[in-house]
C-alpha positions as CSV (number, residue, x, y, z in Angstrom):
1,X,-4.5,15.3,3.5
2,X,-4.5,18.0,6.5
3,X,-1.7,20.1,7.1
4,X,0.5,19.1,10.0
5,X,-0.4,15.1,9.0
6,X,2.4,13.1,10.3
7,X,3.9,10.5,8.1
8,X,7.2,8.9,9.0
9,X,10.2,11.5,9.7
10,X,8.2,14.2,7.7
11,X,4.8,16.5,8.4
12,X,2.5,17.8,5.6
13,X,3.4,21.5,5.4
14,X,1.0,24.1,5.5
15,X,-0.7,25.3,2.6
16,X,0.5,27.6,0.4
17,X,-1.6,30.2,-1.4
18,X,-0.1,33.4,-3.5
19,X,-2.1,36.0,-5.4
20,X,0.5,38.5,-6.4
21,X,3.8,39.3,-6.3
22,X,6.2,42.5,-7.8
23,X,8.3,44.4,-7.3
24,X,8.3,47.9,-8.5
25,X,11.1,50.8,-9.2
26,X,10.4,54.4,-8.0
27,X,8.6,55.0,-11.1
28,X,6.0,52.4,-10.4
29,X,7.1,50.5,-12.8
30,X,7.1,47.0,-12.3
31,X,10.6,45.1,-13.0
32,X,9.4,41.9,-11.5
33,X,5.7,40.4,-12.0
34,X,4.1,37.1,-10.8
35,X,1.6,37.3,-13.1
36,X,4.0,37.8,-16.3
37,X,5.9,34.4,-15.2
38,X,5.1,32.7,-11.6
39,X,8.6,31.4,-11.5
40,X,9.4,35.0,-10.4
41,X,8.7,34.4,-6.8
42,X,10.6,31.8,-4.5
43,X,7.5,29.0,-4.1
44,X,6.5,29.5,-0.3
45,X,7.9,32.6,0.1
46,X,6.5,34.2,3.0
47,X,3.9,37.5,2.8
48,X,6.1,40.7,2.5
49,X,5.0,43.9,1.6
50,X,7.8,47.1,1.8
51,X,10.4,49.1,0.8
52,X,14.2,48.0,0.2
53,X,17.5,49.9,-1.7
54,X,19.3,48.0,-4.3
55,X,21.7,46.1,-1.6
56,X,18.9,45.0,0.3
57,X,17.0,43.7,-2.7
58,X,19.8,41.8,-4.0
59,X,20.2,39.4,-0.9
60,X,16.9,37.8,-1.6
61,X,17.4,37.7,-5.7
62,X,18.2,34.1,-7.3
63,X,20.0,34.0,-10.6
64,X,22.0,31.9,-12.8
65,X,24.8,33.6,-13.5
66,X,26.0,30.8,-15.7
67,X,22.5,30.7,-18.1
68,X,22.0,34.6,-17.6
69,X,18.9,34.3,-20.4
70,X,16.7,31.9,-18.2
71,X,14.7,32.4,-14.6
72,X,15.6,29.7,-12.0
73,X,12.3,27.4,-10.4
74,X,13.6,27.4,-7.0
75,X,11.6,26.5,-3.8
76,X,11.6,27.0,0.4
77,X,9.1,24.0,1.5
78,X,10.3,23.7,4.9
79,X,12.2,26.6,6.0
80,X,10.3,30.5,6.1
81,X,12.1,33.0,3.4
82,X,11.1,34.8,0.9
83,X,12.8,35.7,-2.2
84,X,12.6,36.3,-6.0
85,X,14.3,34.7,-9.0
86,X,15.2,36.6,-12.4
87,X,17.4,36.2,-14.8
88,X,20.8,36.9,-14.7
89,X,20.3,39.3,-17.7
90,X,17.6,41.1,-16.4
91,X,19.2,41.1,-12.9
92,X,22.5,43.0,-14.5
93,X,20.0,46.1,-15.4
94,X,19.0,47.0,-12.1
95,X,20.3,50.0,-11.1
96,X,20.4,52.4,-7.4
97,X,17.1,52.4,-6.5
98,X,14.3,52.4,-3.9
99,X,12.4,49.7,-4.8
100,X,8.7,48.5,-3.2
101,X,8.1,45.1,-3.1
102,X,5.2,42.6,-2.8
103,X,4.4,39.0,-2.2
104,X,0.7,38.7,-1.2
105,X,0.7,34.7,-0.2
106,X,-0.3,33.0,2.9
107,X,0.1,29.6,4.7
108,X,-3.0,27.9,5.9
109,X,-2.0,25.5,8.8
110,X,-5.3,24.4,8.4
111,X,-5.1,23.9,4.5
112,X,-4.6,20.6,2.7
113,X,-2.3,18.6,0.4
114,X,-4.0,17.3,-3.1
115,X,-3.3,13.6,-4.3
116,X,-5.1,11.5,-6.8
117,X,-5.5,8.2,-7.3
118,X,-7.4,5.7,-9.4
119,X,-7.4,2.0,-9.8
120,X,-8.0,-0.3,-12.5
121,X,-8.6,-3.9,-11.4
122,X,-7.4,-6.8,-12.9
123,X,-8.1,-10.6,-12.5
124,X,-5.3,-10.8,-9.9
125,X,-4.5,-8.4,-7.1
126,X,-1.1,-8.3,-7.5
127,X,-0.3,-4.8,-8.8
128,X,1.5,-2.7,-11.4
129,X,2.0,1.2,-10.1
130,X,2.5,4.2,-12.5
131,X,3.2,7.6,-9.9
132,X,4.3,10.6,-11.3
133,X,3.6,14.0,-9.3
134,X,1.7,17.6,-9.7
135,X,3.8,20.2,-8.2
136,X,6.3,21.6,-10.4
137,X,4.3,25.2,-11.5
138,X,5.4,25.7,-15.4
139,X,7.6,23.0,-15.7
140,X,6.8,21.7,-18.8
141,X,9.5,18.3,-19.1
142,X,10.0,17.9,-15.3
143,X,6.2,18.1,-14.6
144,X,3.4,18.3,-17.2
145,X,4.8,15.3,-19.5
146,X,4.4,13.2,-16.8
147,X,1.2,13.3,-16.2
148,X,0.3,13.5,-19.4
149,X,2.2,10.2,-20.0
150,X,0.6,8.8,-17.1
151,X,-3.0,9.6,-17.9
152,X,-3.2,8.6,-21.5
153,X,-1.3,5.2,-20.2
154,X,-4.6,4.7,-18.0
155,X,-6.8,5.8,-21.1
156,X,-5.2,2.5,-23.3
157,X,-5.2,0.3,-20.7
158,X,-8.9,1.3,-19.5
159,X,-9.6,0.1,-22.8
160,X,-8.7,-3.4,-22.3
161,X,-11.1,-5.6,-20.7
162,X,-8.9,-8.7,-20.0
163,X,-6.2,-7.1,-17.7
164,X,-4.0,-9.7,-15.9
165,X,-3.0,-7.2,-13.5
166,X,-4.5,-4.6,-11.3
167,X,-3.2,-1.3,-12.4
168,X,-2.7,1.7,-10.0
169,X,-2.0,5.2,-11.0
170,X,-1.0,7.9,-8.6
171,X,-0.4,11.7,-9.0
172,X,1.2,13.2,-6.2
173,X,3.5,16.0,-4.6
174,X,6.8,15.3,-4.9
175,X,9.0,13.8,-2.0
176,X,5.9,14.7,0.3
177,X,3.1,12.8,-1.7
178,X,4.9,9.3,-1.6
179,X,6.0,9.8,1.9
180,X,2.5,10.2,3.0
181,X,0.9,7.5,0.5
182,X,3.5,4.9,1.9
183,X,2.8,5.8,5.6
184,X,-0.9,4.6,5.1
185,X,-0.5,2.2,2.4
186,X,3.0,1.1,2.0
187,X,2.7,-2.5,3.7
188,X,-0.5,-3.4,1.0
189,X,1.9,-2.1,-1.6
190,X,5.0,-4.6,-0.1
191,X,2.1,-6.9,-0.3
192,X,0.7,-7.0,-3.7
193,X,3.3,-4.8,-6.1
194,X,4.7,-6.6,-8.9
195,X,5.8,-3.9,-10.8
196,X,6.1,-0.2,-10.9
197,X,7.0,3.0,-12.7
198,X,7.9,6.7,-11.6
199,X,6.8,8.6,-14.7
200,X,8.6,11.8,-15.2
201,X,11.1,14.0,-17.8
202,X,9.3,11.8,-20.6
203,X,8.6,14.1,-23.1
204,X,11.7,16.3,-24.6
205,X,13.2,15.0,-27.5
206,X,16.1,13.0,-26.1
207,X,17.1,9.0,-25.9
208,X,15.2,6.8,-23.6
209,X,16.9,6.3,-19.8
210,X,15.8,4.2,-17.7
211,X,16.7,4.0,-13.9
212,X,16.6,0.8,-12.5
213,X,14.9,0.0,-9.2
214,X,16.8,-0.4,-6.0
215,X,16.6,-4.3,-6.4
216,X,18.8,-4.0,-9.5
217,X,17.0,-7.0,-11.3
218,X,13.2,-6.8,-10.8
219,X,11.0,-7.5,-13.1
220,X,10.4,-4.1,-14.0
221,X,13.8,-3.6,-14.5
222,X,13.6,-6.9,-16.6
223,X,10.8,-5.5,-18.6
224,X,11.8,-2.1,-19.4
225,X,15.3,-3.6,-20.7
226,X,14.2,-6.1,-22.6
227,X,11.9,-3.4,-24.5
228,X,14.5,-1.0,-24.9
229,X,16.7,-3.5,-26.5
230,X,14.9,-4.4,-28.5
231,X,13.7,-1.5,-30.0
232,X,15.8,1.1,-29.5
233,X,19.1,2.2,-31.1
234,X,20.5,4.2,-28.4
235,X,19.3,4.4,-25.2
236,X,20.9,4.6,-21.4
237,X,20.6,2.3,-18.4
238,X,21.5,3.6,-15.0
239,X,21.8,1.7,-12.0
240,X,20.1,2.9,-8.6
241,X,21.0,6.1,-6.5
242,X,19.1,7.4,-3.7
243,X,18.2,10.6,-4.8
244,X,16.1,12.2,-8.0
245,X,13.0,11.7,-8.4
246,X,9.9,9.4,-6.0
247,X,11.7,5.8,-6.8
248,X,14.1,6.8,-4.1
249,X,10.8,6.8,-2.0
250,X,9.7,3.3,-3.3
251,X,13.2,2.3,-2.6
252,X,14.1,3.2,0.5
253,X,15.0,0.3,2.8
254,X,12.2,0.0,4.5
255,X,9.7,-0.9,1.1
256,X,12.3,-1.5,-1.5
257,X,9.7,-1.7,-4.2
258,X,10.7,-3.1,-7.3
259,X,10.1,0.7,-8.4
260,X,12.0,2.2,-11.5
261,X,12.0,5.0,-14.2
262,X,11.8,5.0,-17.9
263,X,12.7,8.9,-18.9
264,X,13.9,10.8,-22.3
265,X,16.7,12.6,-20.9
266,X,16.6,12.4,-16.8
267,X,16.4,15.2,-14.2
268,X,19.6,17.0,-14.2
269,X,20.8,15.7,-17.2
270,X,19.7,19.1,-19.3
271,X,20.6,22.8,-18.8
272,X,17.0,23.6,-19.1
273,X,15.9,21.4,-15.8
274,X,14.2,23.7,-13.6
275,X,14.0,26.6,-15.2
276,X,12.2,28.8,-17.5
277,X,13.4,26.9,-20.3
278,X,11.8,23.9,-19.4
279,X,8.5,25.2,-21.4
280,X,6.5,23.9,-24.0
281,X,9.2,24.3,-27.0
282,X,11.4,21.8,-25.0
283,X,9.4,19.1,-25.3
284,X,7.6,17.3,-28.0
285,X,4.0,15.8,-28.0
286,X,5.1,13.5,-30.6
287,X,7.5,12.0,-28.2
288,X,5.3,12.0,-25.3
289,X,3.0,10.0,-28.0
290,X,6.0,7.4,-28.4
291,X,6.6,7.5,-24.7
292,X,3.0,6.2,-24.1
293,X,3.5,3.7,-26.5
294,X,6.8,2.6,-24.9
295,X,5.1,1.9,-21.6
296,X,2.3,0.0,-23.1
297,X,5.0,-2.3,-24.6
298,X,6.5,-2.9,-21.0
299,X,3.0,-3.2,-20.1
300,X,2.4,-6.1,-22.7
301,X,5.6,-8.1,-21.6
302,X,4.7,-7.9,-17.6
303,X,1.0,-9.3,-18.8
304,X,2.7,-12.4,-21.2
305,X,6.2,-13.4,-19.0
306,X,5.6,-16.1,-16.5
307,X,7.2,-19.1,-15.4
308,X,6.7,-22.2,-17.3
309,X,7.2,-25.8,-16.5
310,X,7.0,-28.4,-19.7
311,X,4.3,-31.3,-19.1
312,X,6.4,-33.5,-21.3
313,X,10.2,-33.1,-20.5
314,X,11.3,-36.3,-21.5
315,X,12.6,-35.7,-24.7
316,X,11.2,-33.4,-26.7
317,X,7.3,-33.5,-27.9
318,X,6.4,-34.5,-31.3
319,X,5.4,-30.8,-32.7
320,X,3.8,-32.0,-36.1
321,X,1.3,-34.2,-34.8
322,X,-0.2,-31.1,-32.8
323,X,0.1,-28.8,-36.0
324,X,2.9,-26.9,-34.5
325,X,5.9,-28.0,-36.8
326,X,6.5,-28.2,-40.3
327,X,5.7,-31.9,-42.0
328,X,7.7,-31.2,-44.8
329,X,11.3,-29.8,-43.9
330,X,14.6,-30.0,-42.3
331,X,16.1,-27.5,-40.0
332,X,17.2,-25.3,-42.2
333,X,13.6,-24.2,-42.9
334,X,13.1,-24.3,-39.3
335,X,11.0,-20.9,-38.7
336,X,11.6,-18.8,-35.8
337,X,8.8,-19.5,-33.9
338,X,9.7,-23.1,-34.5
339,X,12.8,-22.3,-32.9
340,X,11.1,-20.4,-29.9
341,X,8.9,-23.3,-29.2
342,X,11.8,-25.2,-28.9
343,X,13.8,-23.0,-26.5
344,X,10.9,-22.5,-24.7
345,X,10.1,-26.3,-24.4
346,X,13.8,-27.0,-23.0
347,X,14.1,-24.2,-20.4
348,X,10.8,-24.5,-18.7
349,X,11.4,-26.0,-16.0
350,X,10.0,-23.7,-13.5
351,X,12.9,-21.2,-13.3
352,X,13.3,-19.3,-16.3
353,X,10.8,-17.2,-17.2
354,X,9.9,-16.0,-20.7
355,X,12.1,-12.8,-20.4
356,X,15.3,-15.0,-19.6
357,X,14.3,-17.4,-22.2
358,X,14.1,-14.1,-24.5
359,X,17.5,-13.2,-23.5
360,X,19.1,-16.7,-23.8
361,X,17.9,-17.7,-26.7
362,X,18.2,-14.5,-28.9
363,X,14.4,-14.3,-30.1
364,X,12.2,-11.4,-29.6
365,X,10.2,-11.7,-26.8
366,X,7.2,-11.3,-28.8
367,X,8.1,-14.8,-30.9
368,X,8.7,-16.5,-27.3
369,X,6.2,-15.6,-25.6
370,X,3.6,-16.4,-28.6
371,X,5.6,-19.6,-29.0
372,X,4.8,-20.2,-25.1
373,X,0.7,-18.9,-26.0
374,X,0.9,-21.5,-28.5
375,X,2.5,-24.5,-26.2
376,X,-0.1,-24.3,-23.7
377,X,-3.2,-24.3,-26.0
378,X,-2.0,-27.7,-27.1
379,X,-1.2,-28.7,-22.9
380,X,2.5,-28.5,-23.3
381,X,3.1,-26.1,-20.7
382,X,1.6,-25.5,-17.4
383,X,2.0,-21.9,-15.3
384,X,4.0,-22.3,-12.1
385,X,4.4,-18.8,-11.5
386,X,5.3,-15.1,-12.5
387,X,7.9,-13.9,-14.1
């Protein structure tokens, strides 16, 4: 996408390109480097090149005073600055000086902004999105386990030949990205989305959150919390807010996607969030392995849940005669898929769908929805509709 593209409120910034960056004492001796850790320089800092005492230098320094062993990832999209970020520790060292400093970068107005996309199709249009985004430099959490997650996601599900849905997967900018991939294809997504998942901070070692879409109930907030229930011990549910991550994108009024996020531990929620810390000893491939895993599960109930109505609702069906009940028994040996069958018999009627059913009747989703497989091979159920 060209620099200067308009979409909605915002404009594709030009692009940014940096080769080097220092800054050097009188000795020559460089007590700043890019290319030791690129989190040194303010992203989009401007080109610079000159000489500045100890005062001057310190005005354009970013620290945290409060995690003095760490560098800060801070950034200047759309206002010109430059700048350079330390740590605190190594900031407390610097002594009366002249120092020269160094930021060989340009913006391009001509330049571009870098998305991907792909698509897997499925027998119906309607659509399930995974987004995550590819522009957080060395941040390990809050950037490369997402698209790791999201790739190896595509991987399994390229796999399966009998997709219900059509899967899409984007890997965008932050903020930016969406904006501009909802100005030119946000009414197809109002059309045809039936679910969808911002993929990010899902691989440190932390509980499962998941953030809810801006609907509150959606199905992929029904999915995700029906999986996390029933698997996991602990694990947090947060309601909507307009700001983190691309969901507030998704959300805003003028799509409200049925968008949310299934994390480990979310933005902001750890000291090591944007910054140096945030490397590859904060986060576990293990867990990203168990992350994937997790989403393929949410994945399985949005292919199975759908809306039911019984073909024979007058009274309840004789089960035996079709193979599907016990001939020798009372209820107390009344299995649990026996049980599912019947909860599944009595509350489809077109409204509940099996993820309600699930919840009502206190069975696995799993047993339902095999209970509801097994129902319609023997014409006891007919679909109306998706969950």
């Amino acid at each position: 996408m060209p620099s200067g593209t308009k979409c909605f409120d915002w404009t594709v910034p030009p692009e940014w390109n940096i080769k080097d960056a220092w800054v050097k004492d009188s000795s020559g001796k460089k007590i700043i480097d890019f290319k030791e850790n690129n989190l040194h320089v303010l992203g989009y800092s401007e080109k610079l090149h000159g000489k500045m005492n100890l005062e001057e230098l310190t005005k354009y320094i970013y620290t945290l005073p409060d995690q003095p062993e760490v560098i800060p990832y801070l950034t200047s999209y759309y206002a010109s600055r430059f700048g350079f970020c330390m740590s605190y520790k190594q900031f407390r060292k610097l002594k009366e000086d002249e120092y020269e400093v160094c930021i060989d970068a340009d913006k391009n107005p001509k330049g571009f902004m870098t998305a991907g996309e792909a698509v897997l199709p499925g027998k119906s249009k309607k659509e399930i999105l995974f987004s995550t985004y590819i522009c957080h430099p060395s941040m390990a959490n809050n950037e490369l386990s997402g698209p790791l997650v999201t790739a190896y996601i595509y991987n399994e599900l390229k796999k399966k030949e009998d997709r219900r849905f059509t899967y899409r997967f984007l890997f965008l900018p932050e903020t930016i990205g969406a904006i501009w991939y909802l100005s030119v294809n946000g009414n197809e997504l109002k059309k045809n989305l039936h679910a969808g998942y911002v993929v990010t901070c899902i691989g440190d070692r932390g509980n499962f959150t998941y953030k809810r879409s801006r609907i509150g109930n959606s199905i992929s907030d029904r999915a995700a919390e029906i999986v996390l229930m029933e698997t996991e011990r602990k694990y947090t549910v947060e309601d909507f807010f307009p700001t983190g991550s691309d969901e507030r994108q998704y959300c805003s009024p003028g799509f409200n996607l049925p968008v949310g996020s299934l994390m480990r531990t979310r933005y902001g929620k750890y000291s090591e969030y944007h910054t140096s810390a945030d490397n590859r000893n904060f986060i576990s491939f293990k867990k990203m392995e168990e992350s994937v895993f997790k989403y393929l599960e949410i994945i399985k109930v949005l292919e199975t849940n759908n809306l039911y109505n019984n073909t024979n609702p007058e009274c309840e069906p004789q089960l035996g005669k079709r193979g599907l009940y016990p001939t020798i028994g009372s209820h107390k040996d009344t299995t649990d898929l026996v049980n599912a069958m019947m909860w599944v018999l009595n509350l489809s009627d077109g409204t509940n769908d099996l993820i309600k059913i699930s919840e009502r009747s206190g069975l696995k989703f799993k047993i339902v929805a095999e209970a509801a497989l097994k129902l319609s091979e023997k014409g006891l159920l007919k679909i109306t509709g998706e969950g």
